[in-house]
Residue frames as qw, qx, qy, qz and C-alpha x, y, z in Angstrom:
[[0.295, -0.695, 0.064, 0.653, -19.99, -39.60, -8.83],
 [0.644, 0.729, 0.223, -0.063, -19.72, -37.51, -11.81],
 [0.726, -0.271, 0.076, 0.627, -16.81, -36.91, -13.67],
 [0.015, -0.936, 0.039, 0.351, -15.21, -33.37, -13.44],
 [0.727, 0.296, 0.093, 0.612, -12.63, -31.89, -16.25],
 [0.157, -0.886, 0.085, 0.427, -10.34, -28.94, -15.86],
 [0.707, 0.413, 0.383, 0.427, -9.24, -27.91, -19.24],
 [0.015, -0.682, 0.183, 0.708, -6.93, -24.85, -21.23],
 [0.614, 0.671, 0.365, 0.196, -7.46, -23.67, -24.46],
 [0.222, -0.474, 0.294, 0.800, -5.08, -21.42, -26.23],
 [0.659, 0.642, 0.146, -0.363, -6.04, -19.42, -29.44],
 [0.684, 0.625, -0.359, 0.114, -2.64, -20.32, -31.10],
 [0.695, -0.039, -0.426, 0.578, 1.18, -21.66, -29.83],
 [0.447, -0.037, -0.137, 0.883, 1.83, -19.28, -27.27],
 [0.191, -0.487, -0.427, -0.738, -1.37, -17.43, -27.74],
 [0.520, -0.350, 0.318, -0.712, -4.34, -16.27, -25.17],
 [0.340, 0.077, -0.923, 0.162, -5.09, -18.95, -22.89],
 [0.674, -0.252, 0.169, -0.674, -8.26, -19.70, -20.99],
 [0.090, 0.036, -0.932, 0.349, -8.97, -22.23, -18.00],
 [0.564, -0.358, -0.019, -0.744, -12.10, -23.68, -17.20],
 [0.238, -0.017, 0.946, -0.219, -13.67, -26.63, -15.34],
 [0.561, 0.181, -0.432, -0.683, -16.63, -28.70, -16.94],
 [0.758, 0.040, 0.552, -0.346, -18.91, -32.10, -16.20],
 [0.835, 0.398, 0.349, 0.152, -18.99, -32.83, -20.26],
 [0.196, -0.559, 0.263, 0.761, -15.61, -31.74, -21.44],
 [0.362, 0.233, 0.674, 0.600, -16.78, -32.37, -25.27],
 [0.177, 0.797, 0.495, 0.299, -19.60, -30.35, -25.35],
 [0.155, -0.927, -0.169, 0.298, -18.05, -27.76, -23.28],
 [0.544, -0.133, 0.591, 0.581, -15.20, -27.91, -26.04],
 [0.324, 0.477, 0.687, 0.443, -17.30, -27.98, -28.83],
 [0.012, 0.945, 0.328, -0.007, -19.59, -24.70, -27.44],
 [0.234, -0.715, 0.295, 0.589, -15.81, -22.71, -27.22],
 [0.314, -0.101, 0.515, 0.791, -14.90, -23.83, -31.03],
 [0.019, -0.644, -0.681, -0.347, -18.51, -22.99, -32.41],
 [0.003, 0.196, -0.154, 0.968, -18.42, -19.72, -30.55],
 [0.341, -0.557, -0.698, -0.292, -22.01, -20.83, -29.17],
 [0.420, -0.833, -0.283, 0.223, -21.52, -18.66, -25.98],
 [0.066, 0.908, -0.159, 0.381, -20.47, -14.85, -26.06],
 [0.711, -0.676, 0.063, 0.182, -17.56, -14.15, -24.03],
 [0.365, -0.708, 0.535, 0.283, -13.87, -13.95, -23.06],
 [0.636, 0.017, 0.692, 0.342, -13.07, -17.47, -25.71],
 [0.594, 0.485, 0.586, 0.261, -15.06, -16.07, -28.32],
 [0.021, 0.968, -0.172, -0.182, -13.63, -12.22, -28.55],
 [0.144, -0.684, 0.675, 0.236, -9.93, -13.81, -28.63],
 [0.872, 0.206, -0.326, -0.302, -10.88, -17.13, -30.62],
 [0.360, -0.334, 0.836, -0.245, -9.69, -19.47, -27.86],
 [0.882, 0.182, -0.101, -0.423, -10.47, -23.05, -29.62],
 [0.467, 0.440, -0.754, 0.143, -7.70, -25.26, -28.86],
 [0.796, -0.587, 0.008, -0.146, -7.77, -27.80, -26.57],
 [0.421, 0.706, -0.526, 0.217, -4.28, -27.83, -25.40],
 [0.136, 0.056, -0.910, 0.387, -4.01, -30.05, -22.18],
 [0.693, -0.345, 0.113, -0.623, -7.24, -30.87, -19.45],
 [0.032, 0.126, -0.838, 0.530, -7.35, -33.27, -16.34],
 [0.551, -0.451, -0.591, -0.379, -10.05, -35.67, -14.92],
 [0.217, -0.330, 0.605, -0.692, -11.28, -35.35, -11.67],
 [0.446, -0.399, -0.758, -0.260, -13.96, -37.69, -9.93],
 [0.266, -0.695, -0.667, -0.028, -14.97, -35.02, -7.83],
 [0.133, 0.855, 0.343, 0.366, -16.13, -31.50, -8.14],
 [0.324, -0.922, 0.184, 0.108, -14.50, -29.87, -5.26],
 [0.776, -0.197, 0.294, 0.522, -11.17, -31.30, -6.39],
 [0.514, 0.449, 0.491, 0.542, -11.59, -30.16, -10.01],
 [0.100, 0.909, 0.063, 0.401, -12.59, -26.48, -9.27],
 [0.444, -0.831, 0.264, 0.205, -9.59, -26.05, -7.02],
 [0.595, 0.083, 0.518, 0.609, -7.64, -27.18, -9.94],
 [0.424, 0.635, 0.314, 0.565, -8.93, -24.69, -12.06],
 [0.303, -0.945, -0.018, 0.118, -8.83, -21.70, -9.32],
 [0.559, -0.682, 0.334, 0.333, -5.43, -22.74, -8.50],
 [0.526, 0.512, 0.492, 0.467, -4.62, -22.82, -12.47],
 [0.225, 0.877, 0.366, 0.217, -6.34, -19.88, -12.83],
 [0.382, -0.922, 0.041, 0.052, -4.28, -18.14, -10.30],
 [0.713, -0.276, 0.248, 0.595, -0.66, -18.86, -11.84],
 [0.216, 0.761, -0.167, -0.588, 0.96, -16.49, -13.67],
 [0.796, 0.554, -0.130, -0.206, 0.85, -16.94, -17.86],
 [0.218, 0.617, -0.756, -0.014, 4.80, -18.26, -17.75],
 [0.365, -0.215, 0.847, -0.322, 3.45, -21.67, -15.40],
 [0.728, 0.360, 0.491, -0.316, 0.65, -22.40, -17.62],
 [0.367, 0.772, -0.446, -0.266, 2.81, -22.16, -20.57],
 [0.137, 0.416, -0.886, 0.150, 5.42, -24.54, -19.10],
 [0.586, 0.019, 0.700, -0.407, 2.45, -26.89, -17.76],
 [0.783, 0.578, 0.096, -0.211, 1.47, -27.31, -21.95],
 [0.354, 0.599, -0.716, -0.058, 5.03, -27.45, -23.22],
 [0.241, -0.320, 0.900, -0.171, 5.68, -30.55, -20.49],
 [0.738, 0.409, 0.445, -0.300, 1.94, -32.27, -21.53],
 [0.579, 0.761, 0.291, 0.030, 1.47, -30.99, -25.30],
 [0.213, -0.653, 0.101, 0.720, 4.98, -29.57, -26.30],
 [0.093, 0.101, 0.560, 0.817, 4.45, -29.36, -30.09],
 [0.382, 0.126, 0.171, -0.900, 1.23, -27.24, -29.18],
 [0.202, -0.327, -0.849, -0.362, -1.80, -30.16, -30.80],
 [0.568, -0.179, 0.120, -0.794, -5.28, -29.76, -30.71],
 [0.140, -0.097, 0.916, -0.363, -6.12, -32.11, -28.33],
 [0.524, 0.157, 0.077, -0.834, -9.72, -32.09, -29.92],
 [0.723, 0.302, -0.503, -0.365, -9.72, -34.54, -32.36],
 [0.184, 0.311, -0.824, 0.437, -8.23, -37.31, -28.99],
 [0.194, 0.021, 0.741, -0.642, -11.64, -36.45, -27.23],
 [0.704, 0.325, 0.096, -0.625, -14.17, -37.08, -29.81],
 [0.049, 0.443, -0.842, -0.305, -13.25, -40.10, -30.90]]
């Protein structure tokens, strides 16, 4: 079974915030700080890794991120303060 991440990025404390779900959470990390794909992360420089969850399997993980996706900005806020509350980039943790 492969293993599944559901991850948020924020461009700063308190900043825009973007959920995804992913298979390799480094590279899919790395391609948001390196701006390597156009989009929603790289318009608002979303590059933090501020919290993310394993799954060992796929249907789990993308109902995590749906059901993420689908709170409002005040739940995902309070879901990083309780994890990450002095805001780190969690980057430097997963590339060791």
């Amino acid at each position: 079974m492969k293993t599944m991440w559901v991850y948020i990025l924020a461009s700063k404390r308190n900043g825009t915030i973007y959920t995804g779900v992913t298979n390799d959470l480094v590279r899919r990390v790395y391609e948001h700080r390196t701006h390597a794909i156009k989009g929603f992360t790289q318009k608002y420089n979303v590059t933090m890794l501020m919290h993310f969850e394993q799954f060992d399997d796929p249907e789990n993980a993308i109902k995590r991120e749906k059901n993420i996706k689908g709170w409002p900005r005040k739940w995902k806020l309070e879901l990083i303060e309780k994890e990450n509350p002095q805001w780190l980039d969690l980057w430097p943790e997963i590339v060791k």
